[in-house]
C-alpha positions as CSV (number, residue, x, y, z in Angstrom):
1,X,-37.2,66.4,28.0
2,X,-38.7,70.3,27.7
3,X,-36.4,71.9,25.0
4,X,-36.2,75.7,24.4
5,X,-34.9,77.5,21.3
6,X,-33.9,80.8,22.4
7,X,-30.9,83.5,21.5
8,X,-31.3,85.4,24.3
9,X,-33.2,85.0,27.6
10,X,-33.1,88.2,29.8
11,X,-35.7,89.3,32.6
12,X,-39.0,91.6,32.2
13,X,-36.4,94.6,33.0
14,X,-33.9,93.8,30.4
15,X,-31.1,93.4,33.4
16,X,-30.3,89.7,34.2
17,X,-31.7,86.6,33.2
18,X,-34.2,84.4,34.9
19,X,-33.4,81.8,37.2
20,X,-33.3,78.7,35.6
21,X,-34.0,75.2,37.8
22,X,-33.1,71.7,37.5
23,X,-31.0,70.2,34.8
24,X,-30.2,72.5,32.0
25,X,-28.5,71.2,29.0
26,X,-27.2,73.8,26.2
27,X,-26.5,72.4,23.2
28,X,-25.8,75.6,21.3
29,X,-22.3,75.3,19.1
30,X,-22.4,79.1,19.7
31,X,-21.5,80.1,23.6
32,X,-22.4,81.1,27.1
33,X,-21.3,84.5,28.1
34,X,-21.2,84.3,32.2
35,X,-21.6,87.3,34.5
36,X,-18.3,89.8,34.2
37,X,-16.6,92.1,36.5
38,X,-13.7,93.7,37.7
39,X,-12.3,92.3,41.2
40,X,-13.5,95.4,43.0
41,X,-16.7,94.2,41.6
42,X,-16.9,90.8,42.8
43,X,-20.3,89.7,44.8
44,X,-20.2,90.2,48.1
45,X,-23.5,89.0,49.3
46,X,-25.6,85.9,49.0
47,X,-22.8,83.5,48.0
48,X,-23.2,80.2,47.8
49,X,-20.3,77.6,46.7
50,X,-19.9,76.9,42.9
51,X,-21.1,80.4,41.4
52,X,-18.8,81.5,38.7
53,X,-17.9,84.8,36.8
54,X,-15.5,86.3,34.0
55,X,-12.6,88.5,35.8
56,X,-12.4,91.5,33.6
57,X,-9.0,92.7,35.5
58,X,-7.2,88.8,35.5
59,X,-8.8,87.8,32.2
60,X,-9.7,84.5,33.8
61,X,-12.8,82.5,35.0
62,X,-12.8,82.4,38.7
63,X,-15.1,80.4,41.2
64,X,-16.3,80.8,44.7
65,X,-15.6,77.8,46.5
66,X,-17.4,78.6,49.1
67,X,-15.3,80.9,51.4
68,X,-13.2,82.7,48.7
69,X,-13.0,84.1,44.7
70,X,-10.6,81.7,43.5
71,X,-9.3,81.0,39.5
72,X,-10.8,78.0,37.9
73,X,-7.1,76.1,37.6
74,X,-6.3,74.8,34.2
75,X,-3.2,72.2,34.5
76,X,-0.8,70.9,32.1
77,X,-1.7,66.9,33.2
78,X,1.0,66.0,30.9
79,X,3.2,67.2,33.5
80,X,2.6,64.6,36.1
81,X,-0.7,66.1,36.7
82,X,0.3,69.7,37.5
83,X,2.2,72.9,36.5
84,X,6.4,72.9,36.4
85,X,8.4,75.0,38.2
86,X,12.0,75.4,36.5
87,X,15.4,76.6,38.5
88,X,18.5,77.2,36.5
89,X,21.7,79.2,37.3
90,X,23.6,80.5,40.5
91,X,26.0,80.3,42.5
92,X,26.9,76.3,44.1
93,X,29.9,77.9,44.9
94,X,30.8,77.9,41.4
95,X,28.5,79.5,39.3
96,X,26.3,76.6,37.8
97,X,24.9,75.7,34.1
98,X,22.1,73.4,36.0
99,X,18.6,73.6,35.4
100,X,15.9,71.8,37.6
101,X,12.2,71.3,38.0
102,X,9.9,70.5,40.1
103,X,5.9,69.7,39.8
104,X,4.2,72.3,41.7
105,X,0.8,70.8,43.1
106,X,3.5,67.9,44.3
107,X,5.8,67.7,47.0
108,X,9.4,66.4,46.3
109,X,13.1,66.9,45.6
110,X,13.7,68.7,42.3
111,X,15.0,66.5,39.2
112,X,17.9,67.7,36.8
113,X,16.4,69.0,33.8
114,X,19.4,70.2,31.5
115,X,21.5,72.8,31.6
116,X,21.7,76.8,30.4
117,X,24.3,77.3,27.8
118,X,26.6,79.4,29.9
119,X,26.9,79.2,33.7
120,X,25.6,82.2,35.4
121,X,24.5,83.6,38.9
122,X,22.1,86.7,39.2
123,X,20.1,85.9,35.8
124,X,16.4,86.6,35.8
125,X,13.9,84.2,34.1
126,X,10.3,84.8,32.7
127,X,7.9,82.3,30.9
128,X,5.0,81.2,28.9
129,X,3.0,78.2,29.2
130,X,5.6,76.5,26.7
131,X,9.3,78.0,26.7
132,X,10.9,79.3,30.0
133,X,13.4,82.3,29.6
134,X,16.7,83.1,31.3
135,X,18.4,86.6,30.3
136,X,21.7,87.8,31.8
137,X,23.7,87.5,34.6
138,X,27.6,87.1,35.7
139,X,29.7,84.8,33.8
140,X,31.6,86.5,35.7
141,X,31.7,89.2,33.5
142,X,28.2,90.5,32.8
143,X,26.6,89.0,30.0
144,X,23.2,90.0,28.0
145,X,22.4,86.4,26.7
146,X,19.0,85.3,26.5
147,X,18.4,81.5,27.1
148,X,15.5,79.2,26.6
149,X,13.5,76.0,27.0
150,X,10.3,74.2,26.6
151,X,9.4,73.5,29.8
152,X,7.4,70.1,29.0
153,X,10.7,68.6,27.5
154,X,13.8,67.9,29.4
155,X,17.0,68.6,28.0
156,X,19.6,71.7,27.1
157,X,18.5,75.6,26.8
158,X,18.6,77.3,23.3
159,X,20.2,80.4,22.8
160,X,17.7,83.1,22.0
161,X,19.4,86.7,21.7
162,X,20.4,88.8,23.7
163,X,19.3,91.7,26.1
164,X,19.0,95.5,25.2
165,X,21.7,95.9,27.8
166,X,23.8,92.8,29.4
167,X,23.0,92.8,33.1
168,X,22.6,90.8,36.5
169,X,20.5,91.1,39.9
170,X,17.5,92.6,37.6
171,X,13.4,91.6,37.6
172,X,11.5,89.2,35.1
173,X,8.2,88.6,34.5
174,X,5.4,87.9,31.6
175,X,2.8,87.5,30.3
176,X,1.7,84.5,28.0
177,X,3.0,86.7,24.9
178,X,6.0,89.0,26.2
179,X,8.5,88.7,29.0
180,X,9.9,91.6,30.8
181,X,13.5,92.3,32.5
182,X,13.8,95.8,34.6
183,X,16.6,97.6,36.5
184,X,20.2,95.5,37.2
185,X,23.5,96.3,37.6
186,X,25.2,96.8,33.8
187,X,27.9,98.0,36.1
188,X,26.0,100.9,37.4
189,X,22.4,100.4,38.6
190,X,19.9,100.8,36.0
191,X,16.4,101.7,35.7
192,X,15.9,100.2,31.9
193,X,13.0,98.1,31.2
194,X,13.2,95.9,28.1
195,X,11.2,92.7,26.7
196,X,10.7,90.0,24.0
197,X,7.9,88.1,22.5
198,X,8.7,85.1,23.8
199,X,7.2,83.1,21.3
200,X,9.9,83.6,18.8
201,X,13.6,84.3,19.2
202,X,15.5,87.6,18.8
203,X,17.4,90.6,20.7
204,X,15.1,92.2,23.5
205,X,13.7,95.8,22.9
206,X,13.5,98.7,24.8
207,X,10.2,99.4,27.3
208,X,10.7,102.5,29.2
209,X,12.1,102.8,32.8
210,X,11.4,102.2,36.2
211,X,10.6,105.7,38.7
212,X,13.9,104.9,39.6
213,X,17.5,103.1,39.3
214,X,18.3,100.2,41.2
215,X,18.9,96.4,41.2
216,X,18.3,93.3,42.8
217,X,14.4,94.0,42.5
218,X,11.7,91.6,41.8
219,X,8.8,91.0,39.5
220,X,5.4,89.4,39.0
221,X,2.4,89.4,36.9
222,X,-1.1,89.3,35.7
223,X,-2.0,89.1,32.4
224,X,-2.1,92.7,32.1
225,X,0.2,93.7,34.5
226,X,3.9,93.8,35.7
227,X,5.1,94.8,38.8
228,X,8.5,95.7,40.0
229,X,9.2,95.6,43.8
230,X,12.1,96.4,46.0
231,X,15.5,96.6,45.2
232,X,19.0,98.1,46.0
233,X,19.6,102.0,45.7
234,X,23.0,104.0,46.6
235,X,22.5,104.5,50.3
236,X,20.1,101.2,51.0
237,X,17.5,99.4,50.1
238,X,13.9,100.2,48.6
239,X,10.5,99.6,49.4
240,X,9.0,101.2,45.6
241,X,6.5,98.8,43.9
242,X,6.5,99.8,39.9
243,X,4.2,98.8,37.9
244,X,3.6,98.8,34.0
245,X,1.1,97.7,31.5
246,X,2.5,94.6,29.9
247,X,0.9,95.5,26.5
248,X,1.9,98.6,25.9
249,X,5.3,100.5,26.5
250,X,6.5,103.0,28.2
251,X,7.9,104.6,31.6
252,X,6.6,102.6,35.2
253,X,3.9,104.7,37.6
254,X,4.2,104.1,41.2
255,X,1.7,101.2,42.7
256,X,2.4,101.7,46.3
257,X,5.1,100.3,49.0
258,X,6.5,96.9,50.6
259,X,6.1,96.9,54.4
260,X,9.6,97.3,55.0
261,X,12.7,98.2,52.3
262,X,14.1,94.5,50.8
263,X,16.3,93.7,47.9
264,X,17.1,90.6,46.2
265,X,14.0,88.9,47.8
266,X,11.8,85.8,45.9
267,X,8.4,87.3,44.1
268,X,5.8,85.1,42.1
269,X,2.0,85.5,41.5
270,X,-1.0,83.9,40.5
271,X,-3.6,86.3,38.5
272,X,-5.0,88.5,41.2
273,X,-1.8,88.4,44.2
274,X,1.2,89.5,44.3
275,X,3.6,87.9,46.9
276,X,7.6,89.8,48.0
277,X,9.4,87.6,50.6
278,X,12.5,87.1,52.3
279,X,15.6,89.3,50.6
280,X,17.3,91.5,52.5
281,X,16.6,94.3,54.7
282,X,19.5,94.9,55.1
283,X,19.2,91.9,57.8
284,X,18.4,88.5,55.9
285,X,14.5,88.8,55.9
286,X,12.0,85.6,56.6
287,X,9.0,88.0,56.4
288,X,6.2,87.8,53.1
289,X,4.6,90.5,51.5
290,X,1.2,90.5,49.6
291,X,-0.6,93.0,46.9
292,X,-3.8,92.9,44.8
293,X,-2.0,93.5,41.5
294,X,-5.4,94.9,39.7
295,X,-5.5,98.1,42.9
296,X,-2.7,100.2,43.9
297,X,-1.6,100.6,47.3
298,X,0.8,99.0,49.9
299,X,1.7,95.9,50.4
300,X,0.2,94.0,53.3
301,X,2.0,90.7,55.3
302,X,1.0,87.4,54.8
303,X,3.2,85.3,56.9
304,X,7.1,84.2,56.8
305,X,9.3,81.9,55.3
306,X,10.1,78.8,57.3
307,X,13.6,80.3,57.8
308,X,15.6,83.8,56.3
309,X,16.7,83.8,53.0
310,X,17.7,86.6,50.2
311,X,19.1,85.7,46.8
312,X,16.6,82.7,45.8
313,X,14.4,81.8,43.0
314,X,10.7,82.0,43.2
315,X,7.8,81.0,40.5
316,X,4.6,80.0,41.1
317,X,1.0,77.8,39.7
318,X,-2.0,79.4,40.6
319,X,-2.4,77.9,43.5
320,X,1.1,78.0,44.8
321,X,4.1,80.2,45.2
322,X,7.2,77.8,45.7
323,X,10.9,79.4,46.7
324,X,14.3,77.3,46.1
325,X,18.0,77.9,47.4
326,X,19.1,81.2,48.6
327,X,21.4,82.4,50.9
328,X,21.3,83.0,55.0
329,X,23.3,85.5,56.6
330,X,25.4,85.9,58.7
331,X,27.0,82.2,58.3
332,X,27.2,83.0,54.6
333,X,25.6,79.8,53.9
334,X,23.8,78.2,50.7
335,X,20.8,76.5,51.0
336,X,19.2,73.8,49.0
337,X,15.3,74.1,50.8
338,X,12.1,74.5,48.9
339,X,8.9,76.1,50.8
340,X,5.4,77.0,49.1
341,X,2.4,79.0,50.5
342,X,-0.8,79.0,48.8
343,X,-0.9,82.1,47.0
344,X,-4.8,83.1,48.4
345,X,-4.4,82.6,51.9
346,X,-2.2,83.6,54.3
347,X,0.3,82.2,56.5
348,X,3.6,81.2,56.8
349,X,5.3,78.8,54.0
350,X,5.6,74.7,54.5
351,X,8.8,72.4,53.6
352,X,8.1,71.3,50.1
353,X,11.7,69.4,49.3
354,X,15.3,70.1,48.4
355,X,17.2,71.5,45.0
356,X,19.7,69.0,43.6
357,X,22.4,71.1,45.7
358,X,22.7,74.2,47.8
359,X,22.7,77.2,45.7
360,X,22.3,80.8,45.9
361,X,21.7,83.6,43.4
362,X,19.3,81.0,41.0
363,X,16.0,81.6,39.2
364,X,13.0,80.2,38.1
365,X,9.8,80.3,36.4
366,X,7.2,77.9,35.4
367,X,4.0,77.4,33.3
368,X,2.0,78.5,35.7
369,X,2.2,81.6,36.7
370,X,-0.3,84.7,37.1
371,X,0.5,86.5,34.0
372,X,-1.0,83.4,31.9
């Protein structure tokens, strides 16, 4: 076997490294830095299956399997060999205590997992990759509590504090370290932003605001960034996409638009999509939206739900986007279907099981999401 001692290896031009054939093996306790870039400065030409590069704008390792960028997936295989996705709260008629999960990379009926520690309809819910988060709600009246649980357990939600200001039909999303609630009705709409570090327990803390007031709008994330689409504003519904940097604080700067005005609809991500559906337009939508979350601009469609739905939960692995219960108008019936897309093609969704029963104005999140 040829060994080479070396600390760094670059080209005769001091720009790249060398190519390097057969089998390597490093055996430095130090580390390899791969190529980095930003998604706008991915490769585009001479690709070949299996090359791999640092994502300055997701923070992740990502791949090219051949015909696409894609994130080099890390599971929790104590989890039946994949990421969770969590539902808790709504309406079934009664508002519900119920929480319930599902294994995302399977396909199934959800299994009960415990319950929040008030019923509630219209909360939000954000997450780690150890404790989900539900904040808020009606109890009827509205409430400001802030709920959670370790998402590789079973069992009963924890109280964790409470919101700057108690609300319901408002955004979530996170990153690994802080989760973020925007707009709601607190009984007025509200444009307030607010967030914990989800990692300990405690009252959430002011943000900024949103470009403008309104509820029942939706959220996702990357590791930097939160987005805030859609929502309900005197005189109609909204196309606006907010975002902010997770990070910092302060007011949201426009992204873009959705391709048509929807509130209450179901939004999840992995690190580099964004993905809107359903909601309503004001018709009951079916139809799914899709944005790069590390650009700015408008949404674009992907596909549709397998039938319409507004006021469901949504959460997502990186592979998957998954979307439970909801409502269908004009029957004003509850539903108890789950569908899934994979997040980086497009297409319409697939039958992936049933909640435990139907149920509308729920919420989820998992251990898997983009903002991890």
């Amino acid at each position: 076997m040829t060994r080479l001692n070396i600390r760094r290896l670059t080209n005769e031009n001091e720009d790249g490294a060398p190519r390097v054939s057969g089998i390597s093996t490093f055996s430095s306790t130090a580390f390899l830095v791969p190529p980095r870039g930003s998604t706008a400065q991915r490769p585009s030409d001479n690709l070949r299956g299996g090359m791999m590069r640092f994502n300055t704008d997701s923070g992740h390792l990502e791949y090219y399997d051949g015909s696409q960028w894609t994130d080099v997936v890390v599971a929790n295989n104590s989890l039946d060999g994949g990421n969770r996705g969590v539902f808790g709260g709504g309406s079934a008629p009664g508002i519900t205590n119920t929480i319930e999960f599902v294994t995302i990379s399977t396909l199934g009926n959800s299994t009960d997992f415990g319950d929040l520690t008030v019923a509630r309809n219209h909360p939000t819910s954000c997450a780690s990759n150890t404790r989900g988060i539900w904040g808020g709600g009606e109890t009827p009246t509205i409430s400001n509590v802030i709920d959670y649980v370790t998402i590789s357990s079973t069992g009963n939600a924890t109280d964790f504090g409470d919101l700057f200001t108690g609300r319901y039909g408002f955004a979530g999303c996170s990153s690994n370290t802080r989760g973020l609630f925007a707009s709601g009705y607190t009984p007025s709409y509200s444009s307030l932003i607010d967030y914990i570090t989800i990692a300990s327990t405690g009252n959430a803390v002011s943000f900024g605001n949103l470009t403008s007031t309104r509820g029942y709008t939706r959220g996702c994330s990357s590791s930097t960034r939160s987005l805030f689409g859609g929502g309900f504003v005197p005189g109609g519904n909204s196309n606006i996409i907010d975002y902010i940097t997770i990070s910092t604080t302060g007011n949201a700067t426009d992204f873009g638009d959705l391709t048509t005005n929807r509130s209450a609809s179901g939004a999840c991500s992995n690190s580099t999509r964004g993905i809107f559906a359903g909601g309503s337009s004001p018709a009951t939508e079916s139809s799914i939206d899709f944005i790069t979350i590390a650009t700015l601009g408008n949404a674009s469609n992907f596909g549709n739900l397998t039938a319409t739905r507004e006021s469901f939960a949504a959460c997502s692995s990186s592979i998957r986007g998954i979307f439970g219960g909801g409502y269908q108008s004009p029957a004003a019936l509850r539903i108890n279907t789950i569908e899934y897309i994979t997040i980086l093609s497009a297409g319409n969704s697939v039958d992936f099981g049933d909640l435990i029963a139907p149920v509308r104005a729920n919420s989820a999140c998992s251990n898997g999401h983009g903002g991890l």
